[in-house]
C-alpha positions as CSV (number, residue, x, y, z in Angstrom):
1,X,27.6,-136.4,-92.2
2,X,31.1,-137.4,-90.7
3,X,32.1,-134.9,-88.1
4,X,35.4,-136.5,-87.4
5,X,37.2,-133.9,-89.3
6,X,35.8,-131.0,-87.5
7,X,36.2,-132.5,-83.8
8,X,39.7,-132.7,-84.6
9,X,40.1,-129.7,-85.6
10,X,38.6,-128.0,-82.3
11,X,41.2,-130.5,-80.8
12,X,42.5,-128.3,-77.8
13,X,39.4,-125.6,-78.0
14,X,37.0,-125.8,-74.7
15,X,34.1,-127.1,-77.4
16,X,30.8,-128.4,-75.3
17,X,28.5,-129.6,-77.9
18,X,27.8,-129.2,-81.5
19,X,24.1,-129.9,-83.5
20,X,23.9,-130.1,-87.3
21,X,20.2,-129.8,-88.9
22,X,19.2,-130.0,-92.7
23,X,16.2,-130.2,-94.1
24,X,14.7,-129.6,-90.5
25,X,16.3,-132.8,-89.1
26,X,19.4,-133.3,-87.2
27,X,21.7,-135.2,-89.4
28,X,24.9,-134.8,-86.8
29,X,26.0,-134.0,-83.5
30,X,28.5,-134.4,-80.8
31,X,28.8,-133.8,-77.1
32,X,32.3,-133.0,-75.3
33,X,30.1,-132.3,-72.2
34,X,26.9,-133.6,-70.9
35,X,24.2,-131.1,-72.4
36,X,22.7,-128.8,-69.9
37,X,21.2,-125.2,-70.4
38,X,24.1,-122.1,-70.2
39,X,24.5,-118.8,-70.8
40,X,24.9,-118.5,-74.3
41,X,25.8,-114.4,-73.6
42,X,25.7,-112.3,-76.6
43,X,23.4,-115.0,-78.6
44,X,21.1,-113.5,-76.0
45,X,20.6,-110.3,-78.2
46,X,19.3,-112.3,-81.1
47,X,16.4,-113.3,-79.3
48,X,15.7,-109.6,-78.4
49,X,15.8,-108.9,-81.7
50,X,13.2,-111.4,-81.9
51,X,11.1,-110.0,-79.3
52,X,11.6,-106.4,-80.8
53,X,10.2,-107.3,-84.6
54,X,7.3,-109.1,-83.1
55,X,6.5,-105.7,-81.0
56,X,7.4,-104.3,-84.6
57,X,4.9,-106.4,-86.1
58,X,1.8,-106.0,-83.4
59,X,2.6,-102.1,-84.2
60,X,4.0,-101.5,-80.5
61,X,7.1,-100.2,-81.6
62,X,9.1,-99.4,-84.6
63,X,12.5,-98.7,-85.4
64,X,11.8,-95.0,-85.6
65,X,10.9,-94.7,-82.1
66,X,12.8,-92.4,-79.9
67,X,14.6,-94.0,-77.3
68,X,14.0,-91.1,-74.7
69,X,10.2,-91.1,-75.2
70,X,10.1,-94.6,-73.9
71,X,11.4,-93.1,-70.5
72,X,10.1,-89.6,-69.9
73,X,12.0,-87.7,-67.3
74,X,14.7,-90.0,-66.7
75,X,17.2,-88.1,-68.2
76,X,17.7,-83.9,-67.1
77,X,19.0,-81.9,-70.0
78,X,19.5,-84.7,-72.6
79,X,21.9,-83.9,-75.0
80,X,21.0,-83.6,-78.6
81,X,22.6,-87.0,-79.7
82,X,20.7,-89.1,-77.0
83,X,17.4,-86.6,-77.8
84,X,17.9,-88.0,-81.7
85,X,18.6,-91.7,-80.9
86,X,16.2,-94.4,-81.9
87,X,15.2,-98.0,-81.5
88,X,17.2,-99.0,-84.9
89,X,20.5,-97.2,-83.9
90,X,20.5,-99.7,-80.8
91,X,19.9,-102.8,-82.6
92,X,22.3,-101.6,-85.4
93,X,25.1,-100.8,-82.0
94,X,25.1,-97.1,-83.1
95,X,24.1,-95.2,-80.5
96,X,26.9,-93.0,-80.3
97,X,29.0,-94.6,-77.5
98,X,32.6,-94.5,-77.1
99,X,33.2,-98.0,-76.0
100,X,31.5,-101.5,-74.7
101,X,29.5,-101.2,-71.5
102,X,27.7,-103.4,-69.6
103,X,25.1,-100.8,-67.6
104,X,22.9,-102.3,-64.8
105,X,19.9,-99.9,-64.9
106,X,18.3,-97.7,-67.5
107,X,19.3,-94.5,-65.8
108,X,23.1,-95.4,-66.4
109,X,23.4,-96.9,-69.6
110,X,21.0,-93.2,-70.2
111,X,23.5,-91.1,-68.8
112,X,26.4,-92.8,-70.6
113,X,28.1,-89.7,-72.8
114,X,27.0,-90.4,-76.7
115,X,30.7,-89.3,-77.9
116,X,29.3,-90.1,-82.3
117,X,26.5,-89.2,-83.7
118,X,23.8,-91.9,-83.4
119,X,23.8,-93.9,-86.7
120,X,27.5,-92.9,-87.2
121,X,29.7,-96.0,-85.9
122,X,29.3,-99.4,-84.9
123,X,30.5,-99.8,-81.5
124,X,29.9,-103.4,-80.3
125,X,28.1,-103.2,-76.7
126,X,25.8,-104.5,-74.3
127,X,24.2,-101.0,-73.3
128,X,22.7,-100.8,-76.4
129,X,20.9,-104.0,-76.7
130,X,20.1,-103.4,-72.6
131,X,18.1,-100.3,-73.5
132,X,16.1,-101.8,-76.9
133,X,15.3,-104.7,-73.9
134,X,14.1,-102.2,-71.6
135,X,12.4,-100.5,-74.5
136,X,10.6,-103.4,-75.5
137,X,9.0,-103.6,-72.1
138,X,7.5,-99.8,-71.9
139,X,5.9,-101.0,-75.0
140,X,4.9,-104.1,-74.2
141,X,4.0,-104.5,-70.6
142,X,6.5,-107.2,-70.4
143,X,9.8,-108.3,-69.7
144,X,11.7,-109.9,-73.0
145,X,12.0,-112.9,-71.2
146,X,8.7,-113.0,-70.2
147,X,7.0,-112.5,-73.5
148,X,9.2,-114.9,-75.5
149,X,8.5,-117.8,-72.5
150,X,4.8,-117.1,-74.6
151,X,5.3,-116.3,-77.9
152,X,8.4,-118.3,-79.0
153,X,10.3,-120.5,-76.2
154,X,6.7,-122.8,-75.8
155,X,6.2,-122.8,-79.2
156,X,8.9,-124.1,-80.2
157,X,9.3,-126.5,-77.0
158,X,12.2,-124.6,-75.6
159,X,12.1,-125.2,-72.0
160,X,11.2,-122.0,-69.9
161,X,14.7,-120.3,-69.7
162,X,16.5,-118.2,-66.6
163,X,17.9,-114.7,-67.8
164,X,19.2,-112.4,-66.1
165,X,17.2,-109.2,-65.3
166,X,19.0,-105.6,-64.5
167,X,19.0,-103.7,-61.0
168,X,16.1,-102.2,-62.4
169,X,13.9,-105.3,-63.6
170,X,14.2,-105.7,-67.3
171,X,15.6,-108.6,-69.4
172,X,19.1,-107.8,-70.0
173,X,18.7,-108.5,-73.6
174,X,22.4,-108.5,-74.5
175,X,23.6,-111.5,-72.0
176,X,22.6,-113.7,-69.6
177,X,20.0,-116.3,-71.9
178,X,20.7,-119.9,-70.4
179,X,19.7,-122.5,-72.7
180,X,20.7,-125.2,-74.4
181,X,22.5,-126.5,-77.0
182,X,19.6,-128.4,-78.4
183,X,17.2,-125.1,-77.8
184,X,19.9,-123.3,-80.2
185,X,19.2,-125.8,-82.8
186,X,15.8,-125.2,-82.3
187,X,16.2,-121.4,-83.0
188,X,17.5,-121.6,-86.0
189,X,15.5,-124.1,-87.4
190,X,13.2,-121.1,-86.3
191,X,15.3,-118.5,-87.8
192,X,15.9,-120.7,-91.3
193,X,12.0,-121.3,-91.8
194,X,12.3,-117.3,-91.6
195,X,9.5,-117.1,-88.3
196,X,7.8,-120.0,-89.2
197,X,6.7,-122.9,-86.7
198,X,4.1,-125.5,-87.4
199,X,2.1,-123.3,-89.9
200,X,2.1,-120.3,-87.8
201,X,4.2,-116.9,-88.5
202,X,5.7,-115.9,-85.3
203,X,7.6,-113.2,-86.7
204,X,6.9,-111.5,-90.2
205,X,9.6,-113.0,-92.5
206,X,10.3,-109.6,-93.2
207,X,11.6,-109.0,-90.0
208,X,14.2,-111.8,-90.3
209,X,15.4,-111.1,-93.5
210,X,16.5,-107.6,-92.3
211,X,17.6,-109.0,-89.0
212,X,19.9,-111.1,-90.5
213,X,21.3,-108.9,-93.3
214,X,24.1,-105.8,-92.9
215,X,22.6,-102.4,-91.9
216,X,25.5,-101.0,-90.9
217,X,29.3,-101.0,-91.7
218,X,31.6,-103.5,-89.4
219,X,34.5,-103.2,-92.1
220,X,37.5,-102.3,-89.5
221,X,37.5,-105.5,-87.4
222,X,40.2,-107.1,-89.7
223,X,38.4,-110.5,-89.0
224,X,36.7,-112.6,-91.8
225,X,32.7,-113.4,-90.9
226,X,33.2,-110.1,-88.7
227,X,34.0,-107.7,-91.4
228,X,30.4,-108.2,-93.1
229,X,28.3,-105.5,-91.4
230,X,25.8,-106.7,-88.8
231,X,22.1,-106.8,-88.9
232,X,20.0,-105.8,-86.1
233,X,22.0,-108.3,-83.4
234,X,22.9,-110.8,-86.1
235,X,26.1,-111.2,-87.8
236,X,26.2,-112.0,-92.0
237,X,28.9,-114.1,-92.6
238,X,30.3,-115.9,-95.4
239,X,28.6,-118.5,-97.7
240,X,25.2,-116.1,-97.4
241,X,24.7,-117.5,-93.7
242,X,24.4,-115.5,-90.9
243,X,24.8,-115.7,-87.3
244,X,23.7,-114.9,-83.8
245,X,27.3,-115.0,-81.9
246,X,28.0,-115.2,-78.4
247,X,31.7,-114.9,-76.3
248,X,33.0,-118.0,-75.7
249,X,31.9,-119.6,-79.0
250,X,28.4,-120.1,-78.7
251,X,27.2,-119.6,-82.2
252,X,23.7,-120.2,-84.0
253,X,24.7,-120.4,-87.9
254,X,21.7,-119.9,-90.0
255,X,23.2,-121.5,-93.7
256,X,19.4,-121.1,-96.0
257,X,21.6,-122.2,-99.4
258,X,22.0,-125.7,-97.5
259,X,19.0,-125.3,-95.5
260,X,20.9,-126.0,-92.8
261,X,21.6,-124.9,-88.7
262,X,24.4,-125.5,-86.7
263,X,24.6,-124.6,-82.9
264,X,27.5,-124.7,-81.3
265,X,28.5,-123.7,-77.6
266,X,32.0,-123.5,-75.5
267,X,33.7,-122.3,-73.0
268,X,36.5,-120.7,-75.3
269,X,38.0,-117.6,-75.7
270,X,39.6,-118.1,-78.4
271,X,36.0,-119.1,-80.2
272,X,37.0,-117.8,-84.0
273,X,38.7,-120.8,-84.9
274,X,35.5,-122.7,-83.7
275,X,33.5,-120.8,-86.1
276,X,35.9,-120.7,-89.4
277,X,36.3,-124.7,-88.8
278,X,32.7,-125.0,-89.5
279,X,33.6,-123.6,-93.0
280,X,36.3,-126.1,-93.3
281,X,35.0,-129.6,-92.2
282,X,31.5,-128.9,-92.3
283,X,30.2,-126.5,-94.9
284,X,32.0,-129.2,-97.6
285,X,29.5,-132.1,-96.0
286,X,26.3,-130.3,-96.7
Protein backbone atom coordinates (compact mmCIF):
# COMPACT_ATOMS: atom_id res chain seq x y z
CA UNK A 1 0.00 0.00 0.00
CA UNK A 2 1.32 3.60 -0.85
CA UNK A 3 0.54 5.98 1.89
CA UNK A 4 1.97 8.93 0.22
CA UNK A 5 -1.45 10.20 -0.55
CA UNK A 6 -2.67 10.16 2.91
CA UNK A 7 0.56 11.77 4.59
CA UNK A 8 -0.04 14.51 2.49
CA UNK A 9 -3.13 14.98 3.21
CA UNK A 10 -2.57 15.20 7.16
CA UNK A 11 0.00 17.76 5.82
CA UNK A 12 -0.20 20.45 8.68
CA UNK A 13 -2.24 18.02 11.28
CA UNK A 14 -0.03 17.13 14.64
CA UNK A 15 -0.15 13.23 13.06
CA UNK A 16 2.38 10.86 15.31
CA UNK A 17 2.19 7.63 13.68
CA UNK A 18 -0.07 5.62 11.60
CA UNK A 19 -0.19 1.37 11.33
CA UNK A 20 -2.08 -0.37 8.50
CA UNK A 21 -2.83 -4.34 9.08
CA UNK A 22 -4.70 -6.75 6.57
CA UNK A 23 -4.99 -10.13 6.68
CA UNK A 24 -3.38 -9.90 10.29
CA UNK A 25 -0.14 -8.38 8.88
CA UNK A 26 1.09 -4.90 8.71
CA UNK A 27 1.20 -3.97 5.14
CA UNK A 28 2.00 0.02 5.91
CA UNK A 29 3.06 2.41 8.31
CA UNK A 30 4.56 5.65 9.01
CA UNK A 31 6.09 7.55 11.94
CA UNK A 32 6.05 11.56 12.23
CA UNK A 33 7.47 10.87 15.82
CA UNK A 34 9.50 8.29 17.40
CA UNK A 35 6.95 5.64 18.75
CA UNK A 36 6.49 5.72 22.42
CA UNK A 37 3.47 4.68 24.63
CA UNK A 38 0.70 7.83 25.21
CA UNK A 39 -2.47 8.52 26.40
CA UNK A 40 -4.65 7.58 23.86
CA UNK A 41 -7.78 9.27 26.17
CA UNK A 42 -11.12 8.28 25.11
CA UNK A 43 -9.77 5.01 23.21
CA UNK A 44 -9.28 4.16 26.92
CA UNK A 45 -13.18 3.37 27.17
CA UNK A 46 -12.95 0.76 24.58
CA UNK A 47 -10.84 -1.36 26.57
CA UNK A 48 -13.34 -1.03 29.42
CA UNK A 49 -15.72 -2.17 27.42
CA UNK A 50 -13.53 -4.94 27.00
CA UNK A 51 -13.06 -5.66 30.53
CA UNK A 52 -16.85 -5.18 31.16
CA UNK A 53 -18.09 -8.14 28.52
CA UNK A 54 -15.45 -10.44 29.83
CA UNK A 55 -17.09 -9.75 33.49
CA UNK A 56 -20.32 -10.20 31.25
CA UNK A 57 -19.14 -13.41 30.06
CA UNK A 58 -17.67 -15.01 33.50
CA UNK A 59 -21.37 -13.98 34.74
CA UNK A 60 -20.01 -11.17 37.21
CA UNK A 61 -22.04 -8.58 35.82
CA UNK A 62 -24.52 -7.93 33.18
CA UNK A 63 -25.92 -5.00 31.53
CA UNK A 64 -29.03 -5.16 33.71
CA UNK A 65 -27.17 -4.50 36.80
CA UNK A 66 -28.12 -1.61 38.85
CA UNK A 67 -25.59 0.85 39.13
CA UNK A 68 -26.47 1.78 42.89
CA UNK A 69 -26.35 -1.87 44.06
CA UNK A 70 -22.76 -1.98 43.19
CA UNK A 71 -22.17 0.85 45.93
CA UNK A 72 -24.58 0.40 48.81
CA UNK A 73 -25.02 3.51 50.94
CA UNK A 74 -23.01 5.73 48.99
CA UNK A 75 -25.68 7.77 47.87
CA UNK A 76 -28.58 9.33 50.74
CA UNK A 77 -31.98 9.67 49.18
CA UNK A 78 -31.18 8.58 45.54
CA UNK A 79 -33.37 9.93 43.26
CA UNK A 80 -35.55 7.69 41.12
CA UNK A 81 -33.44 8.19 37.80
CA UNK A 82 -30.03 7.22 39.52
CA UNK A 83 -32.24 4.34 41.54
CA UNK A 84 -33.30 3.01 37.80
CA UNK A 85 -29.81 3.42 36.06
CA UNK A 86 -27.90 0.43 34.86
CA UNK A 87 -24.59 -0.89 33.70
CA UNK A 88 -25.80 -0.60 29.82
CA UNK A 89 -27.09 3.01 30.16
CA UNK A 90 -23.41 3.89 31.05
CA UNK A 91 -21.71 2.17 28.26
CA UNK A 92 -24.47 3.42 25.93
CA UNK A 93 -23.61 7.38 27.65
CA UNK A 94 -27.24 7.54 28.83
CA UNK A 95 -27.27 7.94 32.15
CA UNK A 96 -29.26 10.91 32.36
CA UNK A 97 -26.65 13.70 32.68
CA UNK A 98 -26.84 17.13 31.48
CA UNK A 99 -23.36 17.48 30.17
CA UNK A 100 -19.56 15.95 29.95
CA UNK A 101 -17.91 15.47 33.28
CA UNK A 102 -14.84 14.26 34.25
CA UNK A 103 -15.57 13.14 38.19
CA UNK A 104 -12.62 12.09 40.40
CA UNK A 105 -14.32 9.61 42.83
CA UNK A 106 -17.40 7.53 42.75
CA UNK A 107 -19.26 9.56 45.34
CA UNK A 108 -19.17 12.71 42.81
CA UNK A 109 -19.79 11.42 39.60
CA UNK A 110 -22.93 9.64 42.14
CA UNK A 111 -24.16 12.76 43.20
CA UNK A 112 -24.04 14.40 39.80
CA UNK A 113 -27.99 15.50 39.20
CA UNK A 114 -29.39 12.81 36.36
CA UNK A 115 -31.38 15.88 34.46
CA UNK A 116 -32.98 12.70 31.43
CA UNK A 117 -34.23 9.78 32.14
CA UNK A 118 -31.61 6.99 31.97
CA UNK A 119 -31.70 5.39 28.52
CA UNK A 120 -33.21 8.67 27.13
CA UNK A 121 -30.19 10.77 25.47
CA UNK A 122 -26.71 10.21 24.58
CA UNK A 123 -24.61 12.65 26.31
CA UNK A 124 -20.98 12.06 25.53
CA UNK A 125 -18.94 11.78 28.96
CA UNK A 126 -16.30 10.50 30.99
CA UNK A 127 -18.45 10.04 34.29
CA UNK A 128 -20.24 7.48 32.72
CA UNK A 129 -17.55 5.22 31.59
CA UNK A 130 -15.65 6.19 35.24
CA UNK A 131 -18.61 4.54 37.05
CA UNK A 132 -18.96 1.16 34.61
CA UNK A 133 -14.85 1.15 35.58
CA UNK A 134 -15.54 1.36 39.15
CA UNK A 135 -18.38 -1.07 38.63
CA UNK A 136 -16.35 -3.54 37.09
CA UNK A 137 -14.14 -3.67 40.10
CA UNK A 138 -16.98 -4.32 42.96
CA UNK A 139 -17.64 -7.15 40.67
CA UNK A 140 -14.50 -8.24 39.99
CA UNK A 141 -12.06 -7.64 42.81
CA UNK A 142 -9.99 -5.82 40.48
CA UNK A 143 -9.04 -2.69 38.98
CA UNK A 144 -9.67 -2.53 34.97
CA UNK A 145 -6.24 -2.02 34.50
CA UNK A 146 -5.26 -4.62 36.56
CA UNK A 147 -7.36 -7.42 35.08
CA UNK A 148 -6.66 -6.55 31.42
CA UNK A 149 -2.55 -6.44 32.38
CA UNK A 150 -3.95 -10.52 32.73
CA UNK A 151 -6.51 -11.31 30.59
CA UNK A 152 -5.70 -9.28 27.39
CA UNK A 153 -2.53 -6.77 27.43
CA UNK A 154 -0.06 -10.15 28.02
CA UNK A 155 -1.88 -11.96 25.75
CA UNK A 156 -1.62 -10.14 23.12
CA UNK A 157 2.09 -8.90 24.01
CA UNK A 158 0.99 -5.46 24.89
CA UNK A 159 3.51 -4.19 27.31
CA UNK A 160 2.08 -3.64 30.89
CA UNK A 161 0.40 -0.11 30.47
CA UNK A 162 0.25 3.12 33.15
CA UNK A 163 -3.50 4.35 33.54
CA UNK A 164 -4.56 6.56 35.48
CA UNK A 165 -6.56 5.63 38.63
CA UNK A 166 -9.31 8.12 40.43
CA UNK A 167 -8.91 9.77 44.02
CA UNK A 168 -10.62 6.90 45.01
CA UNK A 169 -8.60 3.90 43.36
CA UNK A 170 -10.30 2.64 40.40
CA UNK A 171 -9.19 2.62 36.63
CA UNK A 172 -10.51 5.63 35.16
CA UNK A 173 -11.91 3.79 32.39
CA UNK A 174 -12.78 6.74 30.11
CA UNK A 175 -9.00 8.38 29.82
CA UNK A 176 -5.80 8.10 30.81
CA UNK A 177 -4.63 4.39 28.90
CA UNK A 178 -0.86 5.06 27.72
CA UNK A 179 0.02 2.82 25.02
CA UNK A 180 1.28 2.61 21.86
CA UNK A 181 0.69 3.01 18.54
CA UNK A 182 1.81 -0.42 17.73
CA UNK A 183 -0.28 -1.86 20.96
CA UNK A 184 -3.41 -0.09 19.00
CA UNK A 185 -2.74 -2.19 16.05
CA UNK A 186 -2.60 -4.91 18.12
CA UNK A 187 -6.15 -4.24 19.51
CA UNK A 188 -7.72 -4.35 16.72
CA UNK A 189 -6.26 -7.05 15.16
CA UNK A 190 -7.91 -8.31 18.52
CA UNK A 191 -11.08 -6.57 17.98
CA UNK A 192 -11.28 -7.74 13.91
CA UNK A 193 -10.73 -11.54 14.88
CA UNK A 194 -13.89 -10.60 17.08
CA UNK A 195 -11.95 -11.73 20.77
CA UNK A 196 -9.85 -14.08 19.24
CA UNK A 197 -5.99 -14.54 20.01
CA UNK A 198 -3.99 -17.57 19.10
CA UNK A 199 -6.97 -20.03 19.34
CA UNK A 200 -8.32 -18.73 22.51
CA UNK A 201 -11.66 -16.56 22.91
CA UNK A 202 -10.91 -13.80 25.25
CA UNK A 203 -14.08 -12.21 24.86
CA UNK A 204 -17.35 -14.01 23.52
CA UNK A 205 -17.74 -12.73 19.86
CA UNK A 206 -20.96 -11.82 20.90
CA UNK A 207 -19.84 -9.22 23.05
CA UNK A 208 -17.90 -7.47 20.16
CA UNK A 209 -20.46 -7.61 17.75
CA UNK A 210 -22.69 -5.51 20.04
CA UNK A 211 -19.87 -3.42 21.26
CA UNK A 212 -19.26 -2.33 18.05
CA UNK A 213 -22.66 -1.80 16.59
CA UNK A 214 -25.30 1.33 17.43
CA UNK A 215 -27.40 0.90 20.62
CA UNK A 216 -28.32 4.20 20.83
CA UNK A 217 -29.16 7.23 18.70
CA UNK A 218 -26.08 9.91 18.02
CA UNK A 219 -28.05 11.49 15.06
CA UNK A 220 -27.67 15.32 16.19
CA UNK A 221 -23.92 15.69 15.99
CA UNK A 222 -24.14 17.01 12.39
CA UNK A 223 -20.71 15.13 11.74
CA UNK A 224 -20.31 12.15 9.29
CA UNK A 225 -18.78 8.73 11.20
CA UNK A 226 -20.35 10.56 14.35
CA UNK A 227 -23.92 10.54 13.32
CA UNK A 228 -24.09 6.62 13.33
CA UNK A 229 -25.14 5.80 16.94
CA UNK A 230 -22.51 4.36 19.23
CA UNK A 231 -22.15 0.96 20.63
CA UNK A 232 -21.14 0.37 24.13
CA UNK A 233 -17.82 2.80 23.89
CA UNK A 234 -17.34 2.21 20.18
CA UNK A 235 -18.25 4.32 17.43
CA UNK A 236 -19.94 2.65 13.86
CA UNK A 237 -18.78 4.46 11.13
CA UNK A 238 -18.96 4.34 7.55
CA UNK A 239 -17.94 1.51 5.18
CA UNK A 240 -19.37 -1.04 8.10
CA UNK A 241 -16.17 -0.24 10.31
CA UNK A 242 -16.25 0.92 13.58
CA UNK A 243 -14.15 2.63 15.89
CA UNK A 244 -12.75 3.22 19.39
CA UNK A 245 -11.98 7.16 19.20
CA UNK A 246 -9.99 9.23 21.34
CA UNK A 247 -9.40 13.40 21.49
CA UNK A 248 -6.65 14.34 19.67
CA UNK A 249 -7.03 11.83 16.89
CA UNK A 250 -6.07 8.62 18.28
CA UNK A 251 -8.34 6.25 16.56
CA UNK A 252 -8.42 2.28 16.36
CA UNK A 253 -10.56 1.61 12.98
CA UNK A 254 -11.81 -1.82 12.93
CA UNK A 255 -12.65 -2.28 8.75
CA UNK A 256 -13.87 -6.49 8.82
CA UNK A 257 -15.08 -6.09 4.86
CA UNK A 258 -11.16 -5.50 4.20
CA UNK A 259 -10.15 -7.29 7.14
CA UNK A 260 -8.25 -4.68 7.93
CA UNK A 261 -6.96 -2.23 11.26
CA UNK A 262 -5.64 0.96 11.18
CA UNK A 263 -4.33 2.81 14.39
CA UNK A 264 -3.68 6.15 14.28
CA UNK A 265 -2.50 8.67 17.06
CA UNK A 266 -1.89 12.64 17.28
CA UNK A 267 -1.64 15.40 19.04
CA UNK A 268 -4.56 17.31 17.13
CA UNK A 269 -7.47 18.98 17.83
CA UNK A 270 -8.70 19.23 14.96
CA UNK A 271 -8.56 15.13 14.57
CA UNK A 272 -11.76 14.73 12.07
CA UNK A 273 -9.98 15.38 9.08
CA UNK A 274 -7.39 12.69 10.30
CA UNK A 275 -10.11 10.21 10.43
CA UNK A 276 -12.22 11.12 7.00
CA UNK A 277 -8.66 11.06 5.11
CA UNK A 278 -8.43 7.49 5.95
CA UNK A 279 -11.64 7.14 3.76
CA UNK A 280 -9.98 9.05 1.10
CA UNK A 281 -6.36 7.72 0.53
CA UNK A 282 -6.59 4.63 2.31
CA UNK A 283 -9.93 2.82 2.24
CA UNK A 284 -9.39 2.95 -1.97
CA UNK A 285 -5.82 0.85 -1.22
CA UNK A 286 -7.41 -1.99 0.46
Amino acid sequence: MDIGSYVKAVEGLKVEGLIVMRHGKRIAEHRWIPEAPRNVFSVSKSFTSIAVGMAVDEGKLSLGDKVLEAFPGMVKDPSPRLKALTLEQLLTMTRGHGEFSRPNSVEEALNQDLVHEPGELFIYDNGSTFLASAMFTRAAGKTVRDYLVEKLFRPLGIPDPEWEESDDGYTRGATGLRISTSSMALFGQFLLQRGEWQGKQLVSAGWIDSAGRAQVSTKDSHHADYDLGYGYCFWPCRHGAYRADGKDGQFVIVLPREDAVIAINSDEENMKPILYAVWDHLLPGL
